[in-house]
C-alpha positions in Angstrom: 0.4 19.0 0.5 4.1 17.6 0.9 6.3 17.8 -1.8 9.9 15.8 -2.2 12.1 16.0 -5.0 15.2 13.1 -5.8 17.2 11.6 -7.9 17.2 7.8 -8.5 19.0 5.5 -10.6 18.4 2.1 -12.1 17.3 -0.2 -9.3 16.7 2.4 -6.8 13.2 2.9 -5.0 11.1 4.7 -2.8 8.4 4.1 -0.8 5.1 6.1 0.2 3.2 5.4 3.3 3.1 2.1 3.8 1.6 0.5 0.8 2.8 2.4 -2.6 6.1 1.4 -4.1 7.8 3.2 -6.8 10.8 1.3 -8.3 13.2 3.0 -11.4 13.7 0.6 -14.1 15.6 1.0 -17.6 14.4 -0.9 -20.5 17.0 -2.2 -23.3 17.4 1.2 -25.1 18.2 3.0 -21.9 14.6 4.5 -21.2 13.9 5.2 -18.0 10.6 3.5 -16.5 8.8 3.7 -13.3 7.6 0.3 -11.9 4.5 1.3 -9.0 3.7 -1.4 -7.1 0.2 -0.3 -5.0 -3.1 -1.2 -3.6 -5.8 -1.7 -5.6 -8.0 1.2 -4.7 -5.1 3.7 -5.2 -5.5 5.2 -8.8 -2.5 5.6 -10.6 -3.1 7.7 -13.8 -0.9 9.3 -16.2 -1.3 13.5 -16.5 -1.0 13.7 -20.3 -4.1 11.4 -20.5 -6.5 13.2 -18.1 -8.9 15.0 -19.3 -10.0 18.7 -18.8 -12.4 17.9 -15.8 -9.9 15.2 -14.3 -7.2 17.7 -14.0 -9.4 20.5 -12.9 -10.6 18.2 -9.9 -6.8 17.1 -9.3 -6.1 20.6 -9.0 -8.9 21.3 -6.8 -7.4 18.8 -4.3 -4.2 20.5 -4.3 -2.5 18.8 -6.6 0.3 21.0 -9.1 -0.6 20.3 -12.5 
């Protein structure tokens, strides 16, 4: 599994594949907040709300959590 790490500011983007857009925004106390912009059938879940058996089968596909 690939793995890239970058630094973005306010405004900046990136893009994965061809269909999954990930957009930095700040809110008005200077929070950082990540706009994804993707199909429908792609899940997009947070890691501190998984549970046990969600992360175990994340891990199980490879991914580092």
């Amino acid at each position: 599994m690939g793995k890239l790490t970058v630094n973005r500011r306010a405004g900046e983007s990136i893009i994965i594949g061809n269909s999954i857009h990930i957009k930095v925004k700040v809110d008005e106390h200077g929070n950082p907040k990540l706009e994804i912009t993707a199909p429908n059938d792609v899940k997009i879940l947070r890691e501190e709300i998984l549970s046990d058996e969600q992360k175990e089968l994340c891990r199980q596909n490879g991914l580092p959590l």
